[in-house]
C-alpha positions in Angstrom: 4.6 -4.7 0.0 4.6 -6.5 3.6 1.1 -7.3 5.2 1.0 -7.8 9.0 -2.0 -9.7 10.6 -3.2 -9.2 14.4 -5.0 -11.3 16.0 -8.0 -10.4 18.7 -10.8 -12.3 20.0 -14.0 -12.0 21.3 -17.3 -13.6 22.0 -20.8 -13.0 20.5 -24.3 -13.8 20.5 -27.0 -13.8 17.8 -29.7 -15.4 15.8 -30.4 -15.7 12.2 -34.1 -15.1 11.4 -35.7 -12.9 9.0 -38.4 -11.2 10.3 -40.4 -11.2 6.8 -40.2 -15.1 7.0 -42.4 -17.5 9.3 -40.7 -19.4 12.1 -40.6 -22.6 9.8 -39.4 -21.2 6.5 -36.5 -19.3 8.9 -36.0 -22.7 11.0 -35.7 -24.6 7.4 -32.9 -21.8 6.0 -31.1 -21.0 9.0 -31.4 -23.9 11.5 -30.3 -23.6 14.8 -28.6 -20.6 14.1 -32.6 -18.8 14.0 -32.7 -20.6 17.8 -35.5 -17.7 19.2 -33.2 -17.9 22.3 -29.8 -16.6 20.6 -26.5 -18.6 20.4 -23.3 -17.3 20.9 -19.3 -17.4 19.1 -16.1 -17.3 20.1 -15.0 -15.0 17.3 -11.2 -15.1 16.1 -10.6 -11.5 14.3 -7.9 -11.0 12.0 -6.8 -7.4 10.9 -4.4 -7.4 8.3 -2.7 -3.8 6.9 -0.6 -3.5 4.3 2.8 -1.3 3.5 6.1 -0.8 3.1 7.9 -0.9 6.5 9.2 2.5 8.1 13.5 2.6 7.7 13.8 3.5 11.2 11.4 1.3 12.8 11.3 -2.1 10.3 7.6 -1.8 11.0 4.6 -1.1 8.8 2.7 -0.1 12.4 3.4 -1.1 15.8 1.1 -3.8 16.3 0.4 -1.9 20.3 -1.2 0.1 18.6 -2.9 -1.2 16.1 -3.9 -3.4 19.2 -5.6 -0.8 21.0 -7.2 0.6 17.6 -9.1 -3.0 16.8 -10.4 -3.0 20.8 -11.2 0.6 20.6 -13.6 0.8 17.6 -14.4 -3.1 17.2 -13.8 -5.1 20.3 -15.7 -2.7 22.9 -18.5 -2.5 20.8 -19.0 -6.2 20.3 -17.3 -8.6 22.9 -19.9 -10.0 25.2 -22.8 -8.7 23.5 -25.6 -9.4 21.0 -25.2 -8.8 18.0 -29.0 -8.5 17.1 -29.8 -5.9 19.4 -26.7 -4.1 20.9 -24.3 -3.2 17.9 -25.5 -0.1 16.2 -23.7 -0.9 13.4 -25.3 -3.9 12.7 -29.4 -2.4 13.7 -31.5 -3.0 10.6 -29.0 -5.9 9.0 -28.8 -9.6 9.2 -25.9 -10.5 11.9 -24.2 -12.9 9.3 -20.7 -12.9 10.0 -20.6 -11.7 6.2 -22.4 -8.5 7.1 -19.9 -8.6 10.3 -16.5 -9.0 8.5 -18.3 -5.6 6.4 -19.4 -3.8 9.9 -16.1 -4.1 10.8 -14.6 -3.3 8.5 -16.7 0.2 8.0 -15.9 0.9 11.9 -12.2 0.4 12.0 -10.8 1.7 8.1 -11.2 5.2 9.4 -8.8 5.0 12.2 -5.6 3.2 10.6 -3.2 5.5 9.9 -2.4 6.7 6.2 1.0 5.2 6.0 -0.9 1.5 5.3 -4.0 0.6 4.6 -6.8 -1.9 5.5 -6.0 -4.9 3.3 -8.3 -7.9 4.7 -10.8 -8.5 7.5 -11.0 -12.5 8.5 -13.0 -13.6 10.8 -13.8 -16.9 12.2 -17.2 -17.7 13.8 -16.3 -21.5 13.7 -13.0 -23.8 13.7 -14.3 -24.4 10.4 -16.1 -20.9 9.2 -14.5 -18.2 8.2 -15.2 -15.1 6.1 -12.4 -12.6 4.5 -13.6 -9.6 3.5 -11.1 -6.9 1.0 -13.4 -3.9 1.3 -14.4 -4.6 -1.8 
C-alpha cells in the first residue's frame, strides 16, 4: 500500500459560539475564538489517498488531478469565506475545524476515483493545531 499526500491552502473566517449559550458562558469556553466580529485561518489541507501504484504510470493518481478535485469540491467552496454563514456544508454545525476535517471529507470522498481511496484528511488551523480525520 503507498499513500500520497497533497497539499492545498486556503484562508477562512469564523467564530465559535453556541447560540444556546450566553455571551459569557461562550467567551469562558471558546475565548477569542467566539470574537462576535469573526477571525480568520490560514488553513494548510492535506489530502492523503491510498493504493497500489498503476504499472504503467508508477502513480496511485496524478496529483494534477487530484489537484483540481480538492479545489473543485473543497477549495471553491471555502477559500476566502466564512465559514459560519457561507459553507452549506457546514449551516446548522459548529465551524470547529473537527466538524471541518468531517465536511471535507463528506464533500470530496465522492469524487476520487475507485482505484484508491480517501485515507486521511489533516488539516491545520494553526502552526500548532491540527486535526486528522480517517472517515471514521
Amino acid at each position: 500500500m503507498v499513500y500520497l499526500t497533497r497539499l492545498e491552502h486556503f484562508n477562512a473566517a469564523h467564530k465559535l459560539f453556541n447560540p444556546n449559550w450566553s455571551k459569557e458562558k461562550n467567551e469562558e469556553v471558546f475565548g477569542l475564538c467566539a470574537n462576535e466580529n469573526w477571525h480568520g485561518h490560514n488553513f494548510d489541507l492535506f489530502v492523503t489517498i491510498k493504493g497500489t501504484p498503476d504499472p504503467d504510470t508508477g502513480f496511485l493518481m496524478d496529483v494534477k488531478q487530484l489537484s483540481k478535485l480538492i479545489q473543485t469540491y473543497v477549495i471553491k467552496k471555502l477559500d476566502h469565506k466564512n465559514l459560519n454563514l457561507d459553507v452549506d456544508f457546514l449551516k446548522g454545525k459548529m465551524c470547529s475545524t473537527e466538524n471541518l476535517a468531517m465536511g471535507i471529507w463528506k464533500e470530496l470522498a465522492p469524487h476520487i476515483p475507485p482505484v484508491v481511496q480517501l485515507h486521511c484528511i489533516k488539516l491545520y488551523e494553526t502552526p500548532r493545531i491540527y486535526v486528522e480525520y480517517f472517515g471514521e
